[in-house]
N, C-alpha and C positions, 0 to 999 in steps of 0.2 A: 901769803906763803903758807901758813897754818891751813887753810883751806886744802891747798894743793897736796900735802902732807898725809890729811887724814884721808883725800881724795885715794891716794894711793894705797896707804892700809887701807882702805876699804876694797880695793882692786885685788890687792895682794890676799886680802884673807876671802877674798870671793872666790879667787881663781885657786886659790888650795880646796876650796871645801867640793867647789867641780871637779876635780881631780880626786877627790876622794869619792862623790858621787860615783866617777864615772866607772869606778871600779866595783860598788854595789850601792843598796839604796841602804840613809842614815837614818839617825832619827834625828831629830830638832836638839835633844841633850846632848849626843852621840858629836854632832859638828859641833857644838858648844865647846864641849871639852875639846875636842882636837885644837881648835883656837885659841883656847886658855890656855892649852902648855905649850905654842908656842908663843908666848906671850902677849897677846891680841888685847887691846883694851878694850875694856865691860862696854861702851859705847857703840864700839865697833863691829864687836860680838855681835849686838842687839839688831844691827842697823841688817848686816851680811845676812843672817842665821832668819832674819824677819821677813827680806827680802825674797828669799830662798822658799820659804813657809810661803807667802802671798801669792809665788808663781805657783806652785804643786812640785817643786821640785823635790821640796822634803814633806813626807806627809806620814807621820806618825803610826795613823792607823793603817796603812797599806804595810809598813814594815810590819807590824804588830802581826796583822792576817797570815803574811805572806809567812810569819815563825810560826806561828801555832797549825798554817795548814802541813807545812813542812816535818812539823812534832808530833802531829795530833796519834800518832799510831803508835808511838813510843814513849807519851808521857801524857799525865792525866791532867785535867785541867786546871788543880792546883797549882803544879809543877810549872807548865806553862805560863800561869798569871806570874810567879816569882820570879820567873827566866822573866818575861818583857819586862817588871819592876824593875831589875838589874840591869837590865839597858837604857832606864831613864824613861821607857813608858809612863804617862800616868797612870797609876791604882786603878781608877774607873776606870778605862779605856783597855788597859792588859785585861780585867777581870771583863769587862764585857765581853771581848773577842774569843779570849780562854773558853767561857764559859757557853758560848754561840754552839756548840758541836752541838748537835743533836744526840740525845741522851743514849741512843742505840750506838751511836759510831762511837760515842765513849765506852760504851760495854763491850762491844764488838773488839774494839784493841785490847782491854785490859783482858779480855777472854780468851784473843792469840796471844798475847803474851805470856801469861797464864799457863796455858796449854803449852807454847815454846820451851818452858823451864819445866814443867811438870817433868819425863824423865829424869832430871838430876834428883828426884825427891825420891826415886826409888833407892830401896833397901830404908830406909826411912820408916820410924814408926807415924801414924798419922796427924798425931798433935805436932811433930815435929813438920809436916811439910804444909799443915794449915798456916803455922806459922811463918815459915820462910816465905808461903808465897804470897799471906796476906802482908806481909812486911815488905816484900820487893815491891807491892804494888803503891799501898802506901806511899812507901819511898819516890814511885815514878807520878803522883800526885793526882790517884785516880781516889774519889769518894767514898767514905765507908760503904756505902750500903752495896755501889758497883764490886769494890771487894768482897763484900760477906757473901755478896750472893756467883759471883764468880770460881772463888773458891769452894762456895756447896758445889755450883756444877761440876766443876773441874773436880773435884775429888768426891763427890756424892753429896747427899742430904742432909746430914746433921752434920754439923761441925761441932768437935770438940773444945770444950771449955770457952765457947760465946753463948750466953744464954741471952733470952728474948729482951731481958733489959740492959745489958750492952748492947745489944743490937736498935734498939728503941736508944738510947743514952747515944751512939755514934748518929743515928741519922739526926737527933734534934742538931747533933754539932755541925750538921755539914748546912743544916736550914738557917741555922744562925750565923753560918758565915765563919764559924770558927774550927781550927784542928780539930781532929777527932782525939777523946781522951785515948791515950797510953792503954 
């Protein structure tokens, strides 16, 4: 009878996570949790959510692709690696996919986008819109160097108050994998 029982939670938490499939693609964490709150035992979880994984029904990295090709023109590849995090992505696997764009297509966006906000910087003295828009860019999680050198184009040649070794100091942080200093 215990058989028959877990038979069915196993059914029941199968036929939710298709119905949630059916309406867009998860991720592996993504149906976990929906299982968990509604109360699904860890066993069951494992068995459903495994099952699901072995067919291709859920596949990780197809979701992961499918956000970052969706983003890629609106946020930098930092940005993107932290959005998949936050969906339960693994770290390796967001940061892989994130980081896949070819280094042109990432300058190419941060350059329209750049350029889209430029207007609001008029009447603006020039440290003031160096700022703002190496800040916005920052913020949408595109690379120091893609910034520094985005905003010389976008607003000319020398940029005010980055000298060569800030500029040198942000690219070693982006090589090591870590934020750009403040």
């Amino acid at each position: 009878m215990a058989e028959a029982a877990e038979e069915r939670a196993v059914d029941a938490a199968r036929e939710h996570c298709l119905a949630l499939l059916a309406t867009r693609s998860r991720t592996r964490s993504g149906l976990t949790e929906a299982l968990r709150r509604r109360g699904v035992d860890p066993a069951v979880i494992d068995t459903v959510v495994g099952r699901l994984v072995a067919v291709g029904l859920v596949d990780d990295r197809a979701v992961a692709q499918a956000y970052a090709d969706r983003h890629a023109g609106r946020k930098g590849p930092r940005a993107i690696a932290d959005a998949l995090q936050r969906q339960g992505i693994d770290r390796a696997l967001a940061r892989e996919v994130a980081y896949a764009a070819a280094p042109d297509d990432v300058r190419a966006a941060a350059l329209a986008l750049a350029r889209q906000r430029l207007p609001a910087q008029r009447g603006h003295d020039r440290a003031v819109a160096e700022r703002r828009l190496a800040a916005l860019l920052t913020r949408r999680g595109y690379p120091p160097p893609v910034v520094l050198s985005v905003v010389r184009e976008v607003l000319g040649d020398a940029l005010i108050g980055v000298d060569e070794a800030d500029q040198q100091t942000w690219a070693e942080a982006l090589e090591d994998g870590d934020p750009p200093p403040p």
